[in-house]
C-alpha positions as CSV (number, residue, x, y, z in Angstrom):
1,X,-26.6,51.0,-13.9
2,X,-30.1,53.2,-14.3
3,X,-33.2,50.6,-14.1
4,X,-35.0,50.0,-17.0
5,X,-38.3,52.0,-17.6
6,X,-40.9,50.6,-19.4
7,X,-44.2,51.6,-20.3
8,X,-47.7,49.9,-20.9
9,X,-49.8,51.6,-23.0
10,X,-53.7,50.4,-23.1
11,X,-56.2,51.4,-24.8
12,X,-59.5,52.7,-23.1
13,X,-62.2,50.5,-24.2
14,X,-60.8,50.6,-27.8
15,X,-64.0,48.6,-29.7
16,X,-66.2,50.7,-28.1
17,X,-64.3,53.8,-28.4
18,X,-63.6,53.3,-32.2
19,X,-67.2,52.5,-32.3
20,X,-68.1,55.9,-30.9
21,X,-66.2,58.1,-33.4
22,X,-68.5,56.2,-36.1
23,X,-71.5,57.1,-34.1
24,X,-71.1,60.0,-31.6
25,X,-74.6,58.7,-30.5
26,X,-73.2,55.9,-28.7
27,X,-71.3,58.1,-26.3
28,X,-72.3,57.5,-22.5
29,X,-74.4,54.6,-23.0
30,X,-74.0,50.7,-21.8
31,X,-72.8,49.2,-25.6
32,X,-72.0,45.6,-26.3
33,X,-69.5,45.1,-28.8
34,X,-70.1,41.0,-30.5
35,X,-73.0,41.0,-31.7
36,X,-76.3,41.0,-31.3
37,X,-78.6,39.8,-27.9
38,X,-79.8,37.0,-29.3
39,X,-76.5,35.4,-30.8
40,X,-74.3,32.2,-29.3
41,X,-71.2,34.3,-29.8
42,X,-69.6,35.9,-26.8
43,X,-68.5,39.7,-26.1
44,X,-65.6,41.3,-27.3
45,X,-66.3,44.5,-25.5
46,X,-67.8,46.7,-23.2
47,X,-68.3,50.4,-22.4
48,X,-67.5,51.3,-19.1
49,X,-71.4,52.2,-18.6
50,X,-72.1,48.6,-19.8
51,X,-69.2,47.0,-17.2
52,X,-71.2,48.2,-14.2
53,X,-73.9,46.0,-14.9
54,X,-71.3,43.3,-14.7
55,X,-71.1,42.5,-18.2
56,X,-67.2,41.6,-19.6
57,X,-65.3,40.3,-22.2
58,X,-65.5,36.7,-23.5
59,X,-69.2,36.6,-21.5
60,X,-72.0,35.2,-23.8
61,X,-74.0,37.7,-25.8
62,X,-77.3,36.6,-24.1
63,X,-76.2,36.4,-20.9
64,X,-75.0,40.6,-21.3
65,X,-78.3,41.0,-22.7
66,X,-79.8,39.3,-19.6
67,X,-77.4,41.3,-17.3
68,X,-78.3,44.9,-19.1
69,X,-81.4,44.8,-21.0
70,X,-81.1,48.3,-22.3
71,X,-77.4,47.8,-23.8
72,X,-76.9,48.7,-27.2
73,X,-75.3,45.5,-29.4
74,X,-72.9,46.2,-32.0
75,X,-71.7,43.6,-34.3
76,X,-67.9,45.5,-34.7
77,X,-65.9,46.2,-37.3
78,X,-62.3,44.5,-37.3
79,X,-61.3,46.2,-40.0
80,X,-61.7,49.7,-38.3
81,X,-59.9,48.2,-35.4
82,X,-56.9,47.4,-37.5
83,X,-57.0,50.9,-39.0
84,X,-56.6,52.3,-35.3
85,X,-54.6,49.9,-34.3
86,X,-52.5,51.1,-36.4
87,X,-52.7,54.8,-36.0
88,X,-52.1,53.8,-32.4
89,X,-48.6,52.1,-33.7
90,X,-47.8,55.1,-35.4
91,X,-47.9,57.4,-32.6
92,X,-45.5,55.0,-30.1
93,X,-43.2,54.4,-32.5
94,X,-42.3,58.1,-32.1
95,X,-41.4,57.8,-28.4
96,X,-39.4,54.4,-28.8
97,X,-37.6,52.6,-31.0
98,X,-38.6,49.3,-29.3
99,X,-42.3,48.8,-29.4
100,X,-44.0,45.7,-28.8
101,X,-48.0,45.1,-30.0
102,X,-49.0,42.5,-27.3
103,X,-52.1,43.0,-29.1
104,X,-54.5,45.5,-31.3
105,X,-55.3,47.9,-28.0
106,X,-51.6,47.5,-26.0
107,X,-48.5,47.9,-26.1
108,X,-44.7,47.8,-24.2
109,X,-42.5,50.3,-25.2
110,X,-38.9,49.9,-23.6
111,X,-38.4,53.8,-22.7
112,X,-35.1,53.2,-21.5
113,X,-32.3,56.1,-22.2
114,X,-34.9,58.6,-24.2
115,X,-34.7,61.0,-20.9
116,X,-32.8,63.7,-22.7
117,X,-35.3,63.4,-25.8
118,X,-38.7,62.5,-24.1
119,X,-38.2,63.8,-20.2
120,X,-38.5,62.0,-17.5
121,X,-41.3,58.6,-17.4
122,X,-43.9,61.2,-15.8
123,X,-43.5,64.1,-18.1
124,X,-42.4,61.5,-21.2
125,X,-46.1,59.5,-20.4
126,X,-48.2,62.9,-20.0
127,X,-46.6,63.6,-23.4
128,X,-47.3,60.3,-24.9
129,X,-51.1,60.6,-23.7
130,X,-51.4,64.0,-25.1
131,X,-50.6,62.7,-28.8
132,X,-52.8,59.9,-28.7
133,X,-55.8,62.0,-27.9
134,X,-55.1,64.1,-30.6
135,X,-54.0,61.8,-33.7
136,X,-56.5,59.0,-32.9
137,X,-59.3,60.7,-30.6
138,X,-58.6,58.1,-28.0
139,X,-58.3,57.5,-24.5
140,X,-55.6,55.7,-23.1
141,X,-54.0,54.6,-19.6
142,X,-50.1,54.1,-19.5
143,X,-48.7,52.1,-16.6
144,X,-44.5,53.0,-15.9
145,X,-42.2,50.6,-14.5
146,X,-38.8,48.7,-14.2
147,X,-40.4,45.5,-15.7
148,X,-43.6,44.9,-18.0
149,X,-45.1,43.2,-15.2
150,X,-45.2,46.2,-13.3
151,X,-45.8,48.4,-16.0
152,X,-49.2,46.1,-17.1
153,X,-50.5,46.0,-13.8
154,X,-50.0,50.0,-13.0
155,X,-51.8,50.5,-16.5
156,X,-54.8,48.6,-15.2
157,X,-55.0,50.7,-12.1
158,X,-54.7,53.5,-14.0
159,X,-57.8,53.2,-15.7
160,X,-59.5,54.9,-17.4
161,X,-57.5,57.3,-18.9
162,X,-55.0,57.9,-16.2
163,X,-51.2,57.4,-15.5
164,X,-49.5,56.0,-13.0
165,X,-45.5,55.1,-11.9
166,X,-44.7,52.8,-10.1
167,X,-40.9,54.4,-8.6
168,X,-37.7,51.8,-8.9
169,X,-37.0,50.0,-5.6
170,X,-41.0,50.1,-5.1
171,X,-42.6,47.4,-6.6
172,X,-43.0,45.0,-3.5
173,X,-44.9,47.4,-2.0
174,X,-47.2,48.7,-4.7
175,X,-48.0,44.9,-5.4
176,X,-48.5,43.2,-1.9
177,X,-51.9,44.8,-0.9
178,X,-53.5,43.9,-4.5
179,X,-55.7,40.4,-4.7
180,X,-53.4,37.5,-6.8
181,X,-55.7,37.2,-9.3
182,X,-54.4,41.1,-10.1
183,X,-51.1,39.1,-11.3
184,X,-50.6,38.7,-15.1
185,X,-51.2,34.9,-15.6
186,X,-53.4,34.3,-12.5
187,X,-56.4,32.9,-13.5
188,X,-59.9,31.5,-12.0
189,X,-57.9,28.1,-11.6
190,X,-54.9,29.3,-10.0
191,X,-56.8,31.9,-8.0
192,X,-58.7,29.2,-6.0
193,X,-55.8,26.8,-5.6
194,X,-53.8,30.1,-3.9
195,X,-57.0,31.1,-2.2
196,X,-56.7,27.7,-0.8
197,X,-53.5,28.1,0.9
198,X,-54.6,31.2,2.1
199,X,-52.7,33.4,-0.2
200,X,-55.1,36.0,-0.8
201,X,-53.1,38.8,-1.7
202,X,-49.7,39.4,-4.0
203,X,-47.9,40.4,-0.1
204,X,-48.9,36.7,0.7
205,X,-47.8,35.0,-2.2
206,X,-43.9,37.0,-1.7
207,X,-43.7,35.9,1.7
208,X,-44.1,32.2,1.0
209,X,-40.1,30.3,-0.1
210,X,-39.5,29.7,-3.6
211,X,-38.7,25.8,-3.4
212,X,-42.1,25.3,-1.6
213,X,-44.3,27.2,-5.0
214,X,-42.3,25.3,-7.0
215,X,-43.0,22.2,-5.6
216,X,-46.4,23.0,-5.6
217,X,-46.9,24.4,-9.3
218,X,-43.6,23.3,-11.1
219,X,-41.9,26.2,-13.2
220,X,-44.9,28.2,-12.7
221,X,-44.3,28.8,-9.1
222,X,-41.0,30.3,-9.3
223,X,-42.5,32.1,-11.8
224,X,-45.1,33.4,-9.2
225,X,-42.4,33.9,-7.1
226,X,-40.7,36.5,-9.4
227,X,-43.8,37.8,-10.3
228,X,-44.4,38.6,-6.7
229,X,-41.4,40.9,-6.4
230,X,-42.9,42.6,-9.7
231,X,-39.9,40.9,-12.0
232,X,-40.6,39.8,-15.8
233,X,-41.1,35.9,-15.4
234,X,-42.6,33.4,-17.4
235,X,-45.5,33.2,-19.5
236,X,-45.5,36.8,-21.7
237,X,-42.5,38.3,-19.7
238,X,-40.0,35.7,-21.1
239,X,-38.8,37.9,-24.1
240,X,-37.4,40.8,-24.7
241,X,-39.9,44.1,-25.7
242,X,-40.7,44.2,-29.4
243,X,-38.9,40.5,-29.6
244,X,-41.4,38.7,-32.0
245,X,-42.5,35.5,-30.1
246,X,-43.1,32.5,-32.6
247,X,-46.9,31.4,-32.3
248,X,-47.2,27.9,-32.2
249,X,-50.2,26.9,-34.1
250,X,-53.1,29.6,-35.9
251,X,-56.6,28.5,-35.4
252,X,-59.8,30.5,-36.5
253,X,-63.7,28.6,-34.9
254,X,-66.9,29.5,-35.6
255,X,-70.1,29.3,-33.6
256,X,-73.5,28.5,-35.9
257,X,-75.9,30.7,-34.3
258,X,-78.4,27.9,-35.2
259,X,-77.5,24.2,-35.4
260,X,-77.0,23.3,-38.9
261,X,-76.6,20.0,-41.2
262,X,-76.9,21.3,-43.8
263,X,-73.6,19.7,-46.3
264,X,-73.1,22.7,-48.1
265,X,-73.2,24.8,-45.3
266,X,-70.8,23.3,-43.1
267,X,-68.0,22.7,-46.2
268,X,-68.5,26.0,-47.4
269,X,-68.1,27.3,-43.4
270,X,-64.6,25.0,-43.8
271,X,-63.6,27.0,-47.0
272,X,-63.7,30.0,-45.1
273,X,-62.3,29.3,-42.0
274,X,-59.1,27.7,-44.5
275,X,-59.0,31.4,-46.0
276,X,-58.5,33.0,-42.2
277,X,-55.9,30.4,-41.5
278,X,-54.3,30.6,-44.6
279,X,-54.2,34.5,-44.5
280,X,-52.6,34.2,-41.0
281,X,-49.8,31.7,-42.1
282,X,-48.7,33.8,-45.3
283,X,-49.0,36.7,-43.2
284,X,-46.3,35.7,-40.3
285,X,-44.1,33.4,-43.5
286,X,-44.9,30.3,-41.8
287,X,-45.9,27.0,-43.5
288,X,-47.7,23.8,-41.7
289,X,-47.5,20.5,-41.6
290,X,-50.0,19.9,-39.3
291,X,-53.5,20.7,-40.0
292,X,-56.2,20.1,-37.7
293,X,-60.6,20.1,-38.0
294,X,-62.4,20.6,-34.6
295,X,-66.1,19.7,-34.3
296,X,-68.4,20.5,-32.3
297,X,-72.0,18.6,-32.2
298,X,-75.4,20.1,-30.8
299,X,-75.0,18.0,-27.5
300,X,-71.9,20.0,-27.4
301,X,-69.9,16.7,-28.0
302,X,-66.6,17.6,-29.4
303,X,-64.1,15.8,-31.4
304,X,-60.4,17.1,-32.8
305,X,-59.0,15.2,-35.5
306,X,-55.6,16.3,-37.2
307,X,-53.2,15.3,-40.5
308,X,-50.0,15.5,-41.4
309,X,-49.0,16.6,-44.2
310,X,-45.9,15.4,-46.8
311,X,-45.1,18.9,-47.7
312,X,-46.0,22.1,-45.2
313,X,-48.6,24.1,-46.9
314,X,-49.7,28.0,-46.4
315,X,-51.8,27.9,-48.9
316,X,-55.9,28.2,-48.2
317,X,-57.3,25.3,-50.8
318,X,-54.8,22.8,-49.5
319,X,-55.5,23.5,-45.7
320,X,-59.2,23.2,-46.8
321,X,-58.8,19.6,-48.7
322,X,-57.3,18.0,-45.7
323,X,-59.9,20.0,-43.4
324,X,-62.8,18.9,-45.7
325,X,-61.4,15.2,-46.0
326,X,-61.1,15.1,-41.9
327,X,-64.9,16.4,-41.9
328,X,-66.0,13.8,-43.8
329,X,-64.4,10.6,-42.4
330,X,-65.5,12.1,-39.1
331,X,-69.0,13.7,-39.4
332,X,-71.8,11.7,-38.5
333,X,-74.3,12.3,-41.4
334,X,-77.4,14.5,-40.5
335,X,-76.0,15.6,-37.2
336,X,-76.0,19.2,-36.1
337,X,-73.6,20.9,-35.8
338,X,-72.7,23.5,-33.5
339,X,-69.3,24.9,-33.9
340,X,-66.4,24.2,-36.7
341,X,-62.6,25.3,-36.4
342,X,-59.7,24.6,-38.1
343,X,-56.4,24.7,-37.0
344,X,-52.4,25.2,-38.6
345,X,-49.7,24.0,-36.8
346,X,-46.1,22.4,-36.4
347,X,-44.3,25.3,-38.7
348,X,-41.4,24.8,-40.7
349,X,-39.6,27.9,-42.1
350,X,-40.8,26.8,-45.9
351,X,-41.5,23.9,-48.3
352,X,-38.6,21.6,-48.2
353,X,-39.7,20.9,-52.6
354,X,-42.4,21.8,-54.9
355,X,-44.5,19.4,-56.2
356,X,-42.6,18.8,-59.1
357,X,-45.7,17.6,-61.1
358,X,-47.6,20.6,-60.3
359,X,-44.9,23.6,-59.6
360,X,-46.9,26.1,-61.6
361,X,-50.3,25.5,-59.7
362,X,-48.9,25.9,-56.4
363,X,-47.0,29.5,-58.0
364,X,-50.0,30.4,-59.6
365,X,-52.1,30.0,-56.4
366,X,-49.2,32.0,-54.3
367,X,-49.5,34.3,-56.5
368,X,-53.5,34.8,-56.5
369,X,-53.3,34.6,-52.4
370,X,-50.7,37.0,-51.9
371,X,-52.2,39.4,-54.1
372,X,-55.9,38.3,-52.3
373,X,-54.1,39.0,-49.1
374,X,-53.0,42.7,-50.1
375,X,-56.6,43.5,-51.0
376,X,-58.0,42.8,-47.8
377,X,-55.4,44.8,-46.1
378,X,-56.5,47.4,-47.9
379,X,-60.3,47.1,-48.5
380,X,-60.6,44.4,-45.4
381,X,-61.2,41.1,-44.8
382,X,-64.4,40.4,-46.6
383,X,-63.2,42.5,-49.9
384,X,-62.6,38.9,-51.5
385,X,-62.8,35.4,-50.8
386,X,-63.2,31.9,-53.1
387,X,-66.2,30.8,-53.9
388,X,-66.4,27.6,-52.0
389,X,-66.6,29.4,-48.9
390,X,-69.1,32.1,-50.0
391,X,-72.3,30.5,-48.9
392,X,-70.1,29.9,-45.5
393,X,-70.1,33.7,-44.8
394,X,-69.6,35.1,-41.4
395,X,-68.7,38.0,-39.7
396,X,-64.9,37.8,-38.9
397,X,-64.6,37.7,-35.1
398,X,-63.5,41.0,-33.5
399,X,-60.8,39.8,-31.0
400,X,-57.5,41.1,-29.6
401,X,-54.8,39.6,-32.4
402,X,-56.6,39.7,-35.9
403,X,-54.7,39.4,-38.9
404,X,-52.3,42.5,-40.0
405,X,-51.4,43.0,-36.5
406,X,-49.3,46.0,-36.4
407,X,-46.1,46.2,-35.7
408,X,-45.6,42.3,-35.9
409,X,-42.7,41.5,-38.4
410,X,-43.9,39.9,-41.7
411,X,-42.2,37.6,-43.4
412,X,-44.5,37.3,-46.5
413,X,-43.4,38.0,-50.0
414,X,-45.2,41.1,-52.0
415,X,-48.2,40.4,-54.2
416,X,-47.2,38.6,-57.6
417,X,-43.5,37.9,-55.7
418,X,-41.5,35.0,-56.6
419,X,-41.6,31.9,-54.7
């Protein structure tokens, strides 16, 4: 039986890239994709130009600022991001029939058995990277493999803009000189408790017995273990490509850029974060039960309280009662606040009844969301909104797994569809 071959395709500094076909002018200089220097919010992206001044992603906007004084900060637009995600979708689902978004600038495409239609990986991938550049005008690195583990990490050495392939019966080899923390999964934490042990690199980690890592780390250390031999386990690697892994909760947070206490404010902050939840849950078909208020106080004291619901609920004005009502029991009056979130969780497939005193108010606000939703897919996310959360207005956060993912199966019902 042939091995499996499976690609990674990433994106080149896809913000900033996206960014740069908007304004050419941007080309070859350190850019900062956010927001602005003096904001609490954190980066999204970086150019390359920008990276070797240390700046990265999820690193506070002020703190980049600090780092490379002479950045250029750009707030980003999400919706643009979509629209190339999705171009981006369009041009892998022509090499594979299984194609799997692991978010809006990557993807796994199981190229297994398209030899007689694509070539073989090498020629298949120089193929691939040529049609990319010239439908979307980006750059991209592909990483080839015989697992998406291998596939992932061979895309990241192949950066920017490069290929590489790793060959079957290889993968030991390519992975034992490269530091742990190169290991999908392997973060800061788990770095320093290998670094510890004096595992330094991925040829250390291999050599150690599988009983003894899992005694250590539970099911994570024989995942290591596997991972160490380059195989698909644990963590991402635990479905099959372009298998649709059920989320478990949907949570949207935002970060006041100046403490506020202001009543109005912070309810109409709660509206609007409900929307982005809500949006997300009709979006994937999922209802909750579960909904959940963080907050976050300007001592950076933070509290989580959550409610249960009778009946799940996708819709935005129920998701922002309960949130509203969990504020207020919970809020200490005239306190600043630093940060609000609100969170969706325990799913269930769908209602189990309508409120049968109010079935036409829950239809008629289906109705008005779903066709809401279908506007913003078109126009973006800030097209419409309610007008509780107006005064709440924020930029939507540009991060890797927006809403309208592409490529993610939707269970949602049309605009104006029954329910």
């Amino acid at each position: 039986m042939s091995p499996r071959t499976i690609f990674h395709v990433d994106m080149d500094a896809f913000f900033v890239s996206v960014e740069e076909l908007y304004d050419p002018s941007l080309k070859g200089k350190p850019v900062v994709v956010g927001g602005q220097r003096d904001e609490r919010g954190v980066v999204s992206a970086a150019s390359y130009a920008a990276r070797k001044f240390g700046v990265h992603s999820a690193m506070p906007l002020r703190t980049a600022a600090k780092l490379c004084p002479q950045a250029v900060f750009v707030d980003g637009h999400p919706e643009r991001y979509r629209e190339y995600s999705q171009r981006v979708h369009e041009v892998l689902c022509r090499f594979s029939p299984q194609v799997e978004m692991a978010s809006v600038d990557e993807a796994y495409l199981d190229m297994t058995g398209t030899e007689r239609l694509h070539g073989l990986p090498l020629r298949s991938a120089h193929r691939l990277h040529e049609a990319m550049k010239s439908e979307t005008q980006l750059n991209c690195s592909i990483g080839i493999g015989t697992s998406r583990l291998i596939a992932k990490v061979g895309s990241a050495k192949a950066k920017p803009n490069g290929v590489l392939w790793v060959l079957p019966a290889q993968e030991a080899k390519f992975l034992a000189p490269l530091d742990v923390r190169d290991i999908p999964g392997v973060g800061k934490v788990m770095e320093q408790k290998l670094h510890a042990l004096g595992i330094q690199r991925v040829g250390d980690l291999a050599r150690l017995d599988e009983g003894d890592l899992e005694q250590r780390f539970g099911k994570w250390g024989l995942a290591l273990a596997g991972k160490a031999r380059g195989q698909d386990a644990g963590g991402w690697f635990d479905s099959e490509v372009g298998e649709n892994a059920e989320p478990k909760s949907i949570s949207h947070e935002h970060t006041y850029n100046e403490d506020t206490a202001n009543p109005e404010r912070l309810q109409s902050t709660l509206m609007r974060l409900s929307e982005m939840v809500g949006r997300r849950l009709r979006e994937g078909g999922y209802f909750a039960r579960t909904i959940q208020l963080k907050l976050r106080y300007q001592d950076f004291t933070t509290l989580t309280r959550a409610h249960s619901l009778e009946q799940p609920t996708q819709l935005d004005i129920e998701i922002y009662e309960v949130a509203r009502r969990l504020f207020q029991q919970n809020w200490k009056k005239g306190a600043a606040v630093r940060l609000l979130g609100v969170q969706a969780s325990n799913f269930e497939a769908g209602p189990s009844q309508l409120d049968l005193l109010e079935p036409s108010r829950q239809q008629r606000w289906q109705k008005a969301l779903e066709a809401a939703d279908h506007l913003r897919d078109k126009f973006g996310e800030s097209t419409i909104g309610l007008a509780t959360g107006m005064k709440g207005g924020f930029r939507e956060r540009t991060h890797e797994n927006p809403a309208a993912l592409p490529g993610k199966l939707s269970k949602k019902k049309p605009p104006g569809g029954a329910v």
